[in-house]
N, C-alpha and C positions, 0 to 999 in steps of 0.2 A: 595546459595539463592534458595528459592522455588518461582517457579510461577505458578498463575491460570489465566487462562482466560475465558473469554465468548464472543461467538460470532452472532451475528442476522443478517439477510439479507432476505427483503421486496422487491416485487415487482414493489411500490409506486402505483399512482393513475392514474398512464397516460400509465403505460406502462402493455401490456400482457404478454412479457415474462421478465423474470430474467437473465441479461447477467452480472451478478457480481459473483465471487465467492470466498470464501474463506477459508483458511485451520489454525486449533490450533495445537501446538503440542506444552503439556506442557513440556514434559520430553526433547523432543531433542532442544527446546526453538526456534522454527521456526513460526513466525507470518504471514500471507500472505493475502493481499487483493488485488482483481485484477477485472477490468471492464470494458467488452468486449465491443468490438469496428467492429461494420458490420450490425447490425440489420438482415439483410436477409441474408446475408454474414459471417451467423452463429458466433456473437460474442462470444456466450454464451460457445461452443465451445474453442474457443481463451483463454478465460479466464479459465476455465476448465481442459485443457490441460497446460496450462503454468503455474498454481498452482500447477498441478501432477509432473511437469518437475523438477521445484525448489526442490519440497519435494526429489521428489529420487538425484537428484544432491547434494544435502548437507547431506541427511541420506549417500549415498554413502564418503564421505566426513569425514565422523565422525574422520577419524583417524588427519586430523588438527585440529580438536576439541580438541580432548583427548592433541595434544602437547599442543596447547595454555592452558589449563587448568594445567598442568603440567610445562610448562615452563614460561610461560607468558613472552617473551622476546619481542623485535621488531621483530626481523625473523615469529615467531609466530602468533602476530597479524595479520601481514602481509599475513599469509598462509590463515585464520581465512577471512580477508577483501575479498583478492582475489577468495574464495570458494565459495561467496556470488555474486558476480561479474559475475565468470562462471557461475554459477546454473540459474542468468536470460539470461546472451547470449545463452546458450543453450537449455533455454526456447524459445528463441527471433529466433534462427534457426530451432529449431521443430514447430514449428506455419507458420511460413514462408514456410516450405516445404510441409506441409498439404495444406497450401491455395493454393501452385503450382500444386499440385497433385488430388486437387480436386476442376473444375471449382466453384460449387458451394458454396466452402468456398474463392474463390478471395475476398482480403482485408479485410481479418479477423486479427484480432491482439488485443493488451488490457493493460489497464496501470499495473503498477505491485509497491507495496509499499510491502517490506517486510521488516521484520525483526529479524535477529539471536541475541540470548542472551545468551553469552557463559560466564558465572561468573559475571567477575564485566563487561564486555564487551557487547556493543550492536552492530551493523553494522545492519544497514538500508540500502537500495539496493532500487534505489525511479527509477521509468521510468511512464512517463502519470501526471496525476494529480487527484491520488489518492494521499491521504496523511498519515503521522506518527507525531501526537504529545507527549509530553510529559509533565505529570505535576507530578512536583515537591516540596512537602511543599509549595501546594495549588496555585503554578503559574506555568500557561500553555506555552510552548513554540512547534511553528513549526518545527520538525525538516526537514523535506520536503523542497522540491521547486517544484511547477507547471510549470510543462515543458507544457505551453500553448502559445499561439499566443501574448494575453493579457499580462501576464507577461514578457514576451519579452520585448515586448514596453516599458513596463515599466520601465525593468532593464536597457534600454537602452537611456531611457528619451525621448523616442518618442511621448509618452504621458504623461498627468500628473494621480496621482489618481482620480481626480472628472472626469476626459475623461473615467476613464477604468471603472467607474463606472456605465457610461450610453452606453460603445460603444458596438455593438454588438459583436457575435460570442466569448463570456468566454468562451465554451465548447469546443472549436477549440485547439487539443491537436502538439504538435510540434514532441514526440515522442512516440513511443506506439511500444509493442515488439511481434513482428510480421510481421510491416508491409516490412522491409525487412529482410536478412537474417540476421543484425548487428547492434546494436542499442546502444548510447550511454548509458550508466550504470551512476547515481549520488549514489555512495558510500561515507555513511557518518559514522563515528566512533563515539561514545558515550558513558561515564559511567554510570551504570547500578548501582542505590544502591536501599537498602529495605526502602521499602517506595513510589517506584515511580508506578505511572500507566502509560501506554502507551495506547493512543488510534489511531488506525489502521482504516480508513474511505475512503467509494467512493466519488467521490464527489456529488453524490446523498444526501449528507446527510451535508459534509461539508459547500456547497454552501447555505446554509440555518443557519449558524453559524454568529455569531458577534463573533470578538473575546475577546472581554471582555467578553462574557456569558459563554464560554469553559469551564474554571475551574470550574461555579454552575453545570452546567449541567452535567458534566462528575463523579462528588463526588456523592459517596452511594454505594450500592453495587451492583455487579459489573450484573447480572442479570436484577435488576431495572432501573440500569443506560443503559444499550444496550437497552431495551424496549423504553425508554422513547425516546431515541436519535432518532429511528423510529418512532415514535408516533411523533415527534416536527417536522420532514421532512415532513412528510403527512397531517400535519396541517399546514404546510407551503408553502404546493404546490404538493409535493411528484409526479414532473413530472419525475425523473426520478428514475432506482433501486437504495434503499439504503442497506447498509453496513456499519456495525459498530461492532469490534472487540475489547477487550479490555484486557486489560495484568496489571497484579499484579503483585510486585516483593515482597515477604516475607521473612527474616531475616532466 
């Protein structure tokens, strides 16, 4: 399968700097969106560097790529899952030892949503709450989970939804890779077929979605559709940086 992507990333309206960043790479089929976490504590930074990390960690990698593509076995996926797994702990320990090593980056860190597309194969690699959806013959699914405070509650029935809709602190994140040397990894497995889009977002951009409006908004092409996604963030508040990356898979 071929894929193309397009990626946009705005400042929004409330903030001066841009602490999101993110990386395409059609050929080695590596998606990354990540948003730093420190404001003066140099997020931008965080984010920055743990998008450089992932990239060399899975390009280095390449040779469990090549088996899974060749063998496509369970051992293989397996290699494939876990590649993606290391690539952010090892993000999540080079940000952690910058911010030790350099008072002025104490509590820098930053969510990380990635995603590898090896064949018919996807592995998403989710930490923060930034998110990865995907739509399929025109319905949208999360494939993510917001590893947030709010969520929590939720999952755990401490609140109900109309509480988590008015209670404060959504932004309040539970894990973020950096803040120590070791961070929980959510590794999710998915089939990849021609035809799907994936959309890779901060939640700069998320938090301004219904999700019944997902699937209109994200349909067209794929340049138009990352403009507009920014353009509907900034007319909706645009307090914080937005990101929106998007992935075609073509036959």
């Amino acid at each position: 399968m071929e894929l193309r992507s397009h990626g946009l990333s705005d400042v929004g309206r409330r903030r001066t700097l841009n602490e999101d960043s993110y990386l395409a790479d059609d050929e080695l089929g590596l998606y990354v969106v990540a948003d730093g976490v420190g404001g003066h504590a140099k997020g931008e930074v965080a984010s920055a560097q743990a998008v450089e990390e992932v990239y060399g960690f899975i390009s280095r990698g390449q040779s469990a790529i090549d088996d899974y593509i060749n063998l496509q076995n369970d051992d293989t996926q397996f290699q494939v899952r876990r590649l993606c797994e290391s690539a952010v702990q090892a993000a999540c320990y080079m940000v952690f030892g910058m911010a030790e090593l350099d008072p002025n980056r104490k509590g820098m860190s930053t969510t990380m949503s990635a995603l590898l597309a090896v064949d018919n194969l996807g592995v998403v690699s989710q930490v923060g709450d930034s998110r990865v959806y995907r739509m399929r013959e025109g319905r949208v699914e999360q494939l993510t989970e917001d590893h947030t405070l709010i969520n929590y509650k939720l999952k755990h029935g401490l609140i109900t939804p109309e509480e988590a809709e008015r209670a404060p602190g959504k932004n309040v994140i539970t894990r973020a890779v950096g803040h120590r040397d070791y961070v929980q990894v959510d590794t999710i497995e998915t089939d990849i077929r021609a035809g799907d889009r994936f959309l890779l977002c901060s939640d700069g951009l998320h938090v301004y979605l219904e999700d019944d409006e997902v699937s209109g908004l994200i349909a067209g092409e794929l340049e138009v559709v990352a403009q507009r996604l920014i353009s509907v963030a900034n007319e909706r508040g645009g307090r914080d940086n937005i990101t929106a990356l998007l992935v075609d898979v073509y036959p």
